[in-house]
N, C-alpha and C positions, 0 to 999 in steps of 0.2 A: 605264667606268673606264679610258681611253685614259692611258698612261702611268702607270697607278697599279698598282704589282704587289702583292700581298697579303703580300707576307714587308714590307713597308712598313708595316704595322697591328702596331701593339702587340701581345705577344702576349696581354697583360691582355684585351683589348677581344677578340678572337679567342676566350677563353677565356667569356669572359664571353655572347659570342652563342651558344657553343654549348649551355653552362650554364641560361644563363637567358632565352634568345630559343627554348628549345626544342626546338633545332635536332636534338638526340639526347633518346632517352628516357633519364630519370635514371640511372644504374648508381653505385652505390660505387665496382664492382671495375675500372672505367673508369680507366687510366693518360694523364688528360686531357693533361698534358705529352707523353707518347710521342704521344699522337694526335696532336696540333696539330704536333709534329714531323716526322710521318708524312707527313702532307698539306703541308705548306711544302717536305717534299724534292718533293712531284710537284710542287704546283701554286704553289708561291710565287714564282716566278719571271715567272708570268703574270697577268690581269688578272680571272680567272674565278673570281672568289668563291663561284660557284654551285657551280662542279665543285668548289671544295676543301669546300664543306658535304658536299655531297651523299657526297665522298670520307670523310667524318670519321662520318658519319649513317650507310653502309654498315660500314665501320670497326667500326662499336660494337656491328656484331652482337646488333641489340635490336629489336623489333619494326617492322614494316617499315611508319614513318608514312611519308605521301606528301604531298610540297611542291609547288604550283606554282610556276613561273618566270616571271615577264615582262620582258622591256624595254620602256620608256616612252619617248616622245619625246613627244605630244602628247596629246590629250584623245582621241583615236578609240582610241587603245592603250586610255586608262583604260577606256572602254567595253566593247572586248571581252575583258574580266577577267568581265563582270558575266553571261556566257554558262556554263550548264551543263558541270560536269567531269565527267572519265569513271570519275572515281572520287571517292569524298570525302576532303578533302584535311583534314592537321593544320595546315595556315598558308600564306601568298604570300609569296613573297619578288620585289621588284621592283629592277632596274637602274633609278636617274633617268638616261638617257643624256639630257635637256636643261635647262638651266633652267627654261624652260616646263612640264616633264612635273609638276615640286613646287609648283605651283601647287594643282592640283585635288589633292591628299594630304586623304584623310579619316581621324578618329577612328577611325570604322565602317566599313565596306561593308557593306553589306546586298542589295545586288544585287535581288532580285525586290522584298521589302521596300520597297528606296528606293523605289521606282517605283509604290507600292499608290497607285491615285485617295484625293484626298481626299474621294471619296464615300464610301470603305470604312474611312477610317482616323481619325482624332482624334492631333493632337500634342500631348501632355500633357505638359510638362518634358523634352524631347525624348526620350519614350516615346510611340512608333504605340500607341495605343490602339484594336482596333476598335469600328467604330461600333454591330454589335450588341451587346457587350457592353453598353454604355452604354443602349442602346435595352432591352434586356432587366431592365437592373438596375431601370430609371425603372417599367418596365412593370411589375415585382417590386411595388415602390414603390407603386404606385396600386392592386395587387391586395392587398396587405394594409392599405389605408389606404383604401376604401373612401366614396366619397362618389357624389352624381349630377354633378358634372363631370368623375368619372375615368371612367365607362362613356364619355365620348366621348373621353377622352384616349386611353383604351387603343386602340380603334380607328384611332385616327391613328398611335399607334405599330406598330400591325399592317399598316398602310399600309407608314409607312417603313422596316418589316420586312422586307416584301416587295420594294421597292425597293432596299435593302442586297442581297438575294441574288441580285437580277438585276443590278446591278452590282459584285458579286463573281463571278459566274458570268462574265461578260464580263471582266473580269480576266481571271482566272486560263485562259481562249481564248487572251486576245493574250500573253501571260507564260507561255506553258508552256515556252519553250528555257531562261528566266532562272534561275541560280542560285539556291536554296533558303536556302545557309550564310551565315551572317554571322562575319564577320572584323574582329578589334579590331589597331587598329594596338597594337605590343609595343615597337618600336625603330628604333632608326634609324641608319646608320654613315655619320658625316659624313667629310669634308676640307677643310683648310683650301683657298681658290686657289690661293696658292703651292704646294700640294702638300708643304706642314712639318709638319705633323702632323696627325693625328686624334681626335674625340670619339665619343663614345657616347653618346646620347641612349635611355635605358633606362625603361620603365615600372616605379613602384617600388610591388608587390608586398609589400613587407616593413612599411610602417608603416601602410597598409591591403589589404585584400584585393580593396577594389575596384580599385585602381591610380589614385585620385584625382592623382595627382602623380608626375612625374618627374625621375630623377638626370640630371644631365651628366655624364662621367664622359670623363674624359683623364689624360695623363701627369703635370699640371700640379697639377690639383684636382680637386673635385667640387662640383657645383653639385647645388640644385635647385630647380625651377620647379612649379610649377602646369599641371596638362592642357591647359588653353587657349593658355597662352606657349607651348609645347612645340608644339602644333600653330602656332603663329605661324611661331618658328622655322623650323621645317621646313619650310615656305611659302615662308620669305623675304617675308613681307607688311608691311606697316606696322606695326609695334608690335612688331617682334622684338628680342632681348635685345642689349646691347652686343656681348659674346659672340661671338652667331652670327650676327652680321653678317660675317665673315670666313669665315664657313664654308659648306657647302652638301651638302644630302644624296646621298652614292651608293647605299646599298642601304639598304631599307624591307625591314623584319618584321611580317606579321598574323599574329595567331593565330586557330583559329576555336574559340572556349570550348569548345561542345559535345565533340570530343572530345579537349581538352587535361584533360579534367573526367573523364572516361568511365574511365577507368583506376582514378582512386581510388572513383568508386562502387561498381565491378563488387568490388573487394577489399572494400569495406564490403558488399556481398550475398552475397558468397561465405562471411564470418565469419558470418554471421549464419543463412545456410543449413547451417551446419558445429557450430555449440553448440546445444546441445539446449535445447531450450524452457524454463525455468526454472519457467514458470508450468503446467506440466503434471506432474499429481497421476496415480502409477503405486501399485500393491498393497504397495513397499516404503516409501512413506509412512504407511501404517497399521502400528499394532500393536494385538494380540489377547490379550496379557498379561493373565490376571484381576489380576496383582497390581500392574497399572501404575496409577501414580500420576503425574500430570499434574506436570512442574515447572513452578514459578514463573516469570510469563513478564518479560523483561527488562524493568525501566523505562527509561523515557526516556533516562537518563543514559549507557547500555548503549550508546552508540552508534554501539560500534565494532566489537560485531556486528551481522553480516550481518541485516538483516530477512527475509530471501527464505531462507535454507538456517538461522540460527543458529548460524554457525562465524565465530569471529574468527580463524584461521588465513589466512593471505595468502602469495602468491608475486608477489614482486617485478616490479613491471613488466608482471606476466601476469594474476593476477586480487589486484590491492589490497583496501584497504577504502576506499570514497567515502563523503564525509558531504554529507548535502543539507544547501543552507544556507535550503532550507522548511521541512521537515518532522523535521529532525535525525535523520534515522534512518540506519544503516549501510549500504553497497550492497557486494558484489562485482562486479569488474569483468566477469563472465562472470555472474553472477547477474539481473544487468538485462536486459531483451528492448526494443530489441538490444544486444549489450555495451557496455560503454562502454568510447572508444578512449583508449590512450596522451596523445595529443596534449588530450585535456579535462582533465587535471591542470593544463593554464594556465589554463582558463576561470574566472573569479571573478568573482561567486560564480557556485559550481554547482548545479543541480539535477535532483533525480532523474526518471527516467522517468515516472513517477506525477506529480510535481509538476507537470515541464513541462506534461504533459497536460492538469492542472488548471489550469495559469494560463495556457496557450495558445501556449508557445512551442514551436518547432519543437527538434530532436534537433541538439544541434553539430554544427556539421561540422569538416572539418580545416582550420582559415586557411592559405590559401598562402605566409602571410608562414615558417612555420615550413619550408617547406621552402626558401623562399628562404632563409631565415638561414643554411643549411646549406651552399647554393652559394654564400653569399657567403663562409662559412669557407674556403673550397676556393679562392675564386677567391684570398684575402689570400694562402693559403698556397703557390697557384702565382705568385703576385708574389711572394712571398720568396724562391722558387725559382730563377726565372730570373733575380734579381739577384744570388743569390748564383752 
């Protein structure tokens, strides 16, 4: 970034890398203005976007994620990215100090991964599939479907069985220094050549969860493109956007899912280690009344009580009434095992724990778009801020 000082970058785009590139764990009580202020009186003045993250990520006094750093000049650089770190890291951030370095720019890194022989691996819609998987499932296949040409099929596949473990066994000899973590590229913070302005090239998070497509994002407008253009771009390769053909990347953002993810599981086991079992029957569920008389149990219609306790009583936003859109019957939001969270009041339709279980789907999770929606609240309202 020779002649490019960081008080130069919008403070939009600044705001926004820190927000939603990661770069700090989320906080409310986080005075993102003060901070970005904070770090432009040290380091705005020089070319080290690393030390002003790193300044703004100590700054926020939140758990202490760990980035690595590289600079790029050529393809040997990209290589030794793909070497074991001494700690596991929340994401890479890389300097392109050449044209050449944004040539090799991946989607992924997968470091050991990449590298797996295709004796051990199968590309499936570019998903590594291993090969015993596939070897095992066929074998499945031929042992419940039983004929006299699958006794000799099976034995071939206990052949190429054995040959998968001896060349996974050898693998994983010559691959023992290589990197474990896979790292998805997040963003990328361009310059024009003239050095006149800057974009953001951001993975968008908010209208899928997988980040199928990305924003452009400048002083100007906003663009968006597709995952494929967006790795074009950022190449500089044939078939890149009108756009970004005047521009070129300075710093690259990975993230490594695993534990950008790991946070909101552990609070989803923590609630759920924390509410008492709903489905467990204690001595204060009985009664020994000679004179008790069973009431009338709720019909269908009823189905705004509770099925699990029989109280239509609700506290706002902590334990509601949920209606399955299966089985129509009422839930509380602590009554279900495991609860059910705030963020499934978007889900349409919903259904209940028992249901899913019958029809085979998995338990919601939280869409990342909804916490993105939230940083993007924040980032409109610190653009309204520094303009005003």
């Amino acid at each position: 970034m020779e002649n490019l000082q960081i008080n130069h970058v919008p403070v939009t785009l600044l705001a926004r890398i820190l927000l939603q590139l990661h770069t700090i764990p989320h906080n409310d009580k986080i005075d993102l203005l003060a901070l970005i202020a904070a770090g432009l009186r040290q380091y705005g003045h020089t070319n080290d976007l690393n030390a002003f993250l790193n300044y703004c990520q100590a700054a926020s006094k939140e758990q202490p994620w760990q980035w690595g750093y590289y600079k790029i000049e050529n393809q040997q650089d990209w290589n030794s990215v793909n070497y074991k770190k001494e700690r596991q890291l929340v994401g890479l951030r890389f300097l392109l100090a050449s044209e050449l370095a944004r040539r090799n720019v991946e989607l992924i890194r997968q470091s050991k991964t990449s590298l797996l022989s295709h004796k051990c691996t199968y590309n499936y819609h570019n998903k590594l599939i291993p090969i015993n998987e596939i070897l095992q499932d066929t074998k499945s296949y031929f042992e419940h479907n039983a004929s006299a040409e699958s006794s000799i099929l099976q034995q071939l596949l206990d052949l190429r069985l054995d040959r998968f473990s001896h060349d996974m066994a050898k693998f994983e000899s010559e691959s023992g220094d290589l990197d474990d973590a896979e790292y998805h590229l997040m963003g990328a913070l361009m310059v024009r050549y003239d050095h006149r302005s800057w974009c953001l090239y951001l993975r968008d998070y908010i209208e899928s969860s997988e980040g199928i497509s990305w924003r452009i994002l400048s002083s100007e407008e906003e663009k968006k493109v597709s995952c494929e253009q967006a790795l074009i771009d950022i190449q500089g390769i044939e078939g890149q956007s009108e756009f970004s053909v005047d521009y070129k990347p300075v710093y690259l953002f990975y993230g490594n899912p695993e534990m950008l993810t790991a946070p909101l599981q552990e609070e989803l086991e923590e609630r759920q280690q924390t509410v008492p079992d709903a489905n467990q029957i204690t001595w204060e569920d009985y009664t020994f009344e000679e004179d008790y008389t069973p009431e009338e149990e709720p019909t269908q219609e009823e189905s705004s009580i509770c099925i699990h306790c029989g109280i239509e009583d609700i506290v706002e936003d902590v334990n509601d009434i949920f209606i399955c859109e299966s089985c129509e019957n009422g839930v509380h939001q602590l009554c279900e095992n495991p609860p059910i969270q705030n963020y499934e009041k978007e889900i349409d339709p919903w259904y209940c724990r028992s249901c899913c279980r019958a029809k085979g789907l998995p338990i919601p999770q939280q869409p990342s778009s909804l916490k993105r929606k939230r940083e993007e609240e924040l980032v409109v309202s610190l653009n309204n801020t520094t303009k005003s």
